[in-house]
N, C-alpha and C positions, 0 to 999 in steps of 0.2 A: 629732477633730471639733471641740472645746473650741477650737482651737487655728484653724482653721479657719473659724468662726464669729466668733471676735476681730478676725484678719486681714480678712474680707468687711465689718465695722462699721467700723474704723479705715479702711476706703478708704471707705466710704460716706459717714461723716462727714467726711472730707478734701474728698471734692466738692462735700459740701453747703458748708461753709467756705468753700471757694473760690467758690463761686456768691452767697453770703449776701453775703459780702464786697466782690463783683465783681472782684476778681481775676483776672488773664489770664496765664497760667504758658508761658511757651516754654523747650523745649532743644534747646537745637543741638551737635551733635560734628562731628566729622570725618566722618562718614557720612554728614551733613544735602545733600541736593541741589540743586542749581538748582528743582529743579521743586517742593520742598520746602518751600524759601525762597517763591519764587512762592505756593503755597497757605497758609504762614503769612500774608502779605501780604493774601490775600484774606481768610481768618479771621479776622482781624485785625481788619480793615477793618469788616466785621459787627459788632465788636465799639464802634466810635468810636474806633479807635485807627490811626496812621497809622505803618506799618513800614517806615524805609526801610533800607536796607542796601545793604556796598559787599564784596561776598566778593572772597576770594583762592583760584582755584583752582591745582591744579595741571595738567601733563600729560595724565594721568589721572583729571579731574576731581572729585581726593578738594579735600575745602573746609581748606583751609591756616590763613587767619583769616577774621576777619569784622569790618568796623565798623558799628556800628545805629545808627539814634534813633527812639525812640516818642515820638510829640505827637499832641495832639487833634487832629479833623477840622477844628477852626477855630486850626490851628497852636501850640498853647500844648505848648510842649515839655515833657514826659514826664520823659525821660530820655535819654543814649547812655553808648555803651559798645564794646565790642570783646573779644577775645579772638585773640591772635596765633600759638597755638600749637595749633591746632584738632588737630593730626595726629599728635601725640605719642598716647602707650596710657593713655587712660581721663581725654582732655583733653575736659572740654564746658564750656558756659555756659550756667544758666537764668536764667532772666530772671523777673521778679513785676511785673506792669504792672497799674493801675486808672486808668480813664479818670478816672471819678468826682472820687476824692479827688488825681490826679495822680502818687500813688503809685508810685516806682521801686525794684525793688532786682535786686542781679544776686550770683551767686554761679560763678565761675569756678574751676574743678578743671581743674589739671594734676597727671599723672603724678610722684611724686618722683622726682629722679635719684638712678641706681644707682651 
């Protein structure tokens, strides 16, 4: 229960963080959607921040890579980025946007090779 109770405060205070901050936190993997992307885009949006993106699907529409840039609504670029190997096992990239202070950072995980 101790245990429990840690875990529900450390996510509490992580949101508040992120809210205090203004912060806007995205991740995308190989399972991210069209329609996904699309509703980050309008989240986004809500937020003063302008997502564009240019995905690579496949076949089968699993998402392969991805190129972004986030900029203000009055164009002042943010940041961009990518990630080319979205489809590999336990490949993602989140992203750390603030409209505010123009604040980018991105953190991209690929699978090591075996």
């Amino acid at each position: 229960m101790k245990h429990l109770i840690t875990a529900i405060l450390v996510c509490a205070s992580s949101i508040l963080f992120a809210q205090s901050t203004g912060n806007v936190d995205v991740t995308i993997n190989g399972q991210t959607t069209r329609e996904q992307l699309a509703q980050m885009r309008k989240d986004l949006q809500l937020q003063g921040i302008v997502f564009n993106y240019a995905p690579q699907f496949d076949n089968e529409r699993r998402l392969l890579s991805l190129r972004y840039k986030f900029s203000t609504n009055d164009n002042v670029l943010i940041g961009e980025g990518g990630h080319e190997a979205l489809q590999q096992a336990g490949a993602n990239v989140t992203i750390h946007v603030n409209p505010s202070t123009k604040f980018y950072s991105e953190e991209r995980n690929v699978a090591p090779h075996k």
